[in-house]
N, C-alpha and C positions, 0 to 999 in steps of 0.2 A: 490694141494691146502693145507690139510692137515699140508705135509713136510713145506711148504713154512710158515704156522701157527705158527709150534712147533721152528723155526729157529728163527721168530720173539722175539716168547717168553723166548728162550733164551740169546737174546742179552739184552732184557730189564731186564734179571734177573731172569724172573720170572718161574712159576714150569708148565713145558708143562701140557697142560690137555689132556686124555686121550679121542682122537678122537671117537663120536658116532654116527651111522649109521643106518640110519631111513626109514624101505619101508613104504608105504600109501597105505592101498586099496582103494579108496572113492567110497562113493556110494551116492545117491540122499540124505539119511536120519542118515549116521554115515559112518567112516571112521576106518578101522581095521587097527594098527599101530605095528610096531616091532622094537626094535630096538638092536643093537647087536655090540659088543668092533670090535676093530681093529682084535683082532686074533678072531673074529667068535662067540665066547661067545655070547650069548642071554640075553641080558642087562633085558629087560623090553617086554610083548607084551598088548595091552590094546584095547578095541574097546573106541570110543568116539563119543557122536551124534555130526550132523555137525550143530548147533546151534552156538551163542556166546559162551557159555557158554562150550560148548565142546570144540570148538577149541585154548581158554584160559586155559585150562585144558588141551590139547594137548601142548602150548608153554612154561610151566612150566617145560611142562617135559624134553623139549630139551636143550639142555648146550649150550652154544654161538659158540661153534665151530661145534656143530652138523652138518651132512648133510644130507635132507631129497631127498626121492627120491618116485615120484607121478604118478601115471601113467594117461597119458591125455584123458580128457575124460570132458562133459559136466559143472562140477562145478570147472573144474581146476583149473581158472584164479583167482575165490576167495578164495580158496583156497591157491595158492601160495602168492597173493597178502598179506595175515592174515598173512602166518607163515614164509615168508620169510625174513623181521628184527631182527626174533627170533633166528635166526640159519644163518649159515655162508654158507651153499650153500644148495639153494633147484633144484633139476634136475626131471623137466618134459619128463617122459617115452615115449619114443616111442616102445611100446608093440610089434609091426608086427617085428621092425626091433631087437629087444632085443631078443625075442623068452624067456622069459621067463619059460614058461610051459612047453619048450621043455622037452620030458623022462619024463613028472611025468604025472602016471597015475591019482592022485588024483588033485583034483580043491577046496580049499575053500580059503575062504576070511583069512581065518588066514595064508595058506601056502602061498598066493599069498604078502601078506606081510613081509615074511620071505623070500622069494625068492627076492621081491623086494631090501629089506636091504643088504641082501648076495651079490647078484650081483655088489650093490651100494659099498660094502666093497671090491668087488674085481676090482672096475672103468669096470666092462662088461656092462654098463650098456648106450644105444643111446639117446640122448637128445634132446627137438626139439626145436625150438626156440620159446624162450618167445617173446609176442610183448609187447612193449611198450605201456603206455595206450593211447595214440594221436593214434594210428596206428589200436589198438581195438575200437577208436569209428569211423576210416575211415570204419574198415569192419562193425562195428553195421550200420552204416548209408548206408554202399552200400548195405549189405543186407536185409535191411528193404527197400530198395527203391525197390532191385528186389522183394520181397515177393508181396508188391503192386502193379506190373508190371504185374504178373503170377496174383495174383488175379483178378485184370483188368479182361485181356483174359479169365481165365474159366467164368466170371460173361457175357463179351459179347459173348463168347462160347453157353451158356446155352440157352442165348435170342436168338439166332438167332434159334440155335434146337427151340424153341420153335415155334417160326415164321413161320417156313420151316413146321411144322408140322401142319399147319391152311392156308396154301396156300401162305402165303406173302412171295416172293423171293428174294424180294429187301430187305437185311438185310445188306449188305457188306460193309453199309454206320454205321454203328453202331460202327466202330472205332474211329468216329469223336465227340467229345462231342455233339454238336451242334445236331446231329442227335438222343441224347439221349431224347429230348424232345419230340418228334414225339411217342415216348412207350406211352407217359403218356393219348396220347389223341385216342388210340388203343384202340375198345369193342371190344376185343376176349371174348369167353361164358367162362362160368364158371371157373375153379380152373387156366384156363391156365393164364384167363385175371391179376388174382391176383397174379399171380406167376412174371408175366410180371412188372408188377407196382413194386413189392419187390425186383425184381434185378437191375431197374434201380434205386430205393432210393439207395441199397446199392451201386452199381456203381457210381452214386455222390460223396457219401461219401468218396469211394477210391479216387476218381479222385482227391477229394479236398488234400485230406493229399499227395498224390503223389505232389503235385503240390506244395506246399510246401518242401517235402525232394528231391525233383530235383533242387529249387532253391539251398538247400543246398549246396548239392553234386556239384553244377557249383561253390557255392563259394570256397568250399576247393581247388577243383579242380585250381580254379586261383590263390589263395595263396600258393600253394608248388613247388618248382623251380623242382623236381622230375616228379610230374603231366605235369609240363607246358612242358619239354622236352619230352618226353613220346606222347603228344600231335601231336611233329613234325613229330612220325610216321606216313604214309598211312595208314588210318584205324581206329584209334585212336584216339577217343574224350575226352571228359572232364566225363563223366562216365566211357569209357571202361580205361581212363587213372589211374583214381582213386580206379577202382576194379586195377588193376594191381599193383598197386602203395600201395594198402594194404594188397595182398594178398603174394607180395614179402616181405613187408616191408623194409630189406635193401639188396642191390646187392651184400654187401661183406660175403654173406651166400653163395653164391656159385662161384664155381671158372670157371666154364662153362655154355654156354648157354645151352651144353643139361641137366645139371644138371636144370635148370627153368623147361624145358622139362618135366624131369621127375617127378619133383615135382607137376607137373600140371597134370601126370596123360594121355602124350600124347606119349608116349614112347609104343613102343611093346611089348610084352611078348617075353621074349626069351628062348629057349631050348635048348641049345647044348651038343654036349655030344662028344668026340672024334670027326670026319668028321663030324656028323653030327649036322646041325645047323636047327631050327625052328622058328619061328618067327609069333607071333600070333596076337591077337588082342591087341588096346591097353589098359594100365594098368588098368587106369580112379583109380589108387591108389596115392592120394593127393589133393591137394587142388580142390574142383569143380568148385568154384567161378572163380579161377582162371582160369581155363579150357574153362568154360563159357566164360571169356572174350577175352580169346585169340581165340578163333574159331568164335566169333561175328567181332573180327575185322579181320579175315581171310576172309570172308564174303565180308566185305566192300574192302579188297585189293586185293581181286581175279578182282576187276569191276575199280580196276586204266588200264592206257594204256601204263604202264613202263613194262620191259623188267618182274618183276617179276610178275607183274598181268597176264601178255600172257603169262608167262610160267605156273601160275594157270588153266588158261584156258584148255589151250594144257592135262592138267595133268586129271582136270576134262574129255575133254572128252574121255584121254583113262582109266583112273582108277574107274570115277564116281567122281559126285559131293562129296562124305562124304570123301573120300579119301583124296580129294584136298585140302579141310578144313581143315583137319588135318596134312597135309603135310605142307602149308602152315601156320598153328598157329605152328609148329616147328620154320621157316623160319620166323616168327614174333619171337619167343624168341630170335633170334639170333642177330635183331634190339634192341628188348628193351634190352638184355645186354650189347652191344655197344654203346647204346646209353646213357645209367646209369652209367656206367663204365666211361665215358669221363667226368662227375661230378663231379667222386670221388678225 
């Protein structure tokens, strides 16, 4: 990128600028910054709170050809979002697979910026994929829909322990709204009666906004020609289609389906060493979301009556259920890449 810069510049004339190289520590409340020439020199290193005010005091400092290099983490996305107009290439780290800290006994936020920038000066450096912002509000929206899904359940989790501990056994109707009204008109004694009445306000409350971000999710769902293929999978609705569908973002990130695989965290541990080969649990190193949805619709395709659901079956019951799940969410990537790939 660099070379291809300095070639520009010198067709139009003008006097190459001496390429600079930026690692970022970030942290919740300031961001430790280094930055260093082409042969390794140590330009500049500075801390900067992560404020407005900081991070415009950060884009000063970088030259228009700069490239920053950030390691991903929590506040990344605004982060790159502020400073990447500023400079000509910003590269989100991926730490595990960089091994940055590899051989140094020492750890602080100034080396780790210096290590970031060096690595960056010498292109060592794995990158992961930025999304787009339409694709960051497919996952804000899916995972704010599952957050209220999971809250749900522990809030009818609780009620029912509660129930089960004052004699009433008929609680297994408490996943139907309808049946939330029947708490309100319960005297159980003391702290439990009021503990009762407080989870089902709260449980409306969820139910209410749930019910709005599922209408959501169905409409994105029917407006993206990705989602709606996605859909013609066994398994695969209008939620599990749109977690998938944001959690890949786009299919020409990988060149295989076990590549999805791996990414999702469904891949094994592998050990080998001369003959001998081990083979362990799997990674669960990548996206969870993703993971999550591909084992929810392994679930639903294990219970079709095509040749690949009876082979789930069969699988389950010599391996066990958890096995077959996961054998089959492989055997699900293999669909949604062929099926994505045929769009392209």
């Amino acid at each position: 990128m660099v070379a291809i810069t300095h070639v520009l510049q010198a067709k139009r004339g003008e006097q190459p600028v001496e390429p600079m190289y930026i690692g970022v520590d970030l942290h919740r409340a300031f961001f430790q910054s280094c930055a260093v020439s082409e042969s390794g020199e140590r330009q500049w290193e500075t801390r900067f709170p992560r404020t407005d005010a900081g991070l415009a005091a950060f884009r000063a400092r970088c030259p228009p050809g700069a490239a920053v290099a950030v390691e991903a983490s929590t506040p990344t996305w605004h982060f790159v979002d502020t400073i990447a107009p500023a400079v000509e290439r910003v590269v989100v780290v991926d730490a595990f697979r960089t091994r940055l800290k590899a051989g140094y006994a020492a750890k602080t936020d100034r080396l780790d910026a210096r290590r970031l920038a060096d690595a960056l000066r010498r292109d060592s450096v794995v990158g992961i994929y930025v999304p787009p912002p339409v694709v960051r509000e497919w996952r804000e929206l899916c995972r704010h829909r599952q957050t209220l899904v999971r809250t749900r359940t522990a809030l009818i989790q609780r009620a029912r322990a509660i129930l089960l501990r004052h004699g009433i056994v008929d609680a297994r109707r408490l996943v139907r709204p309808k049946a939330w009204d029947a708490l309100e008109r319960l005297t159980l004694p003391g702290r439990a009666g009021e503990a009762i009445r407080g989870l089902r306000a709260v449980l409306v409350a969820v139910h209410e906004q749930l019910i709005g971000v599922e209408l959501a999710v169905h409409e994105e769902a029917a407006h993206d020609p990705v989602v709606t293929s996605l859909m013609t999978i066994a398994g695969v609705g209008p939620v599990l289609g749109l977690v998938i569908r944001a959690e890949i973002g786009t299919i020409t990130r990988f060149s295989t389906a076990a590549e999805i695989a791996s990414y999702a965290g469904l891949v094994p541990r592998v050990d080998a060493s001369a003959k001998r080969v081990y083979y362990g649990r799997i990674t669960r190193r990548g996206s969870p979301w993703l993971r999550w949805a591909l084992v929810e619709a392994a679930i639903h395709r294990a219970r079709q009556t095509d040749a690949r659901g009876r082979w789930a079956r069969r699988l389950a019951v010599r391996k066990g259920a958890l096995k077959a799940r996961v054998a089959m969410a492989r055997r699900l990537c293999e669909e949604v890449f062929q099926v994505w790939r045929q769009m392209e």
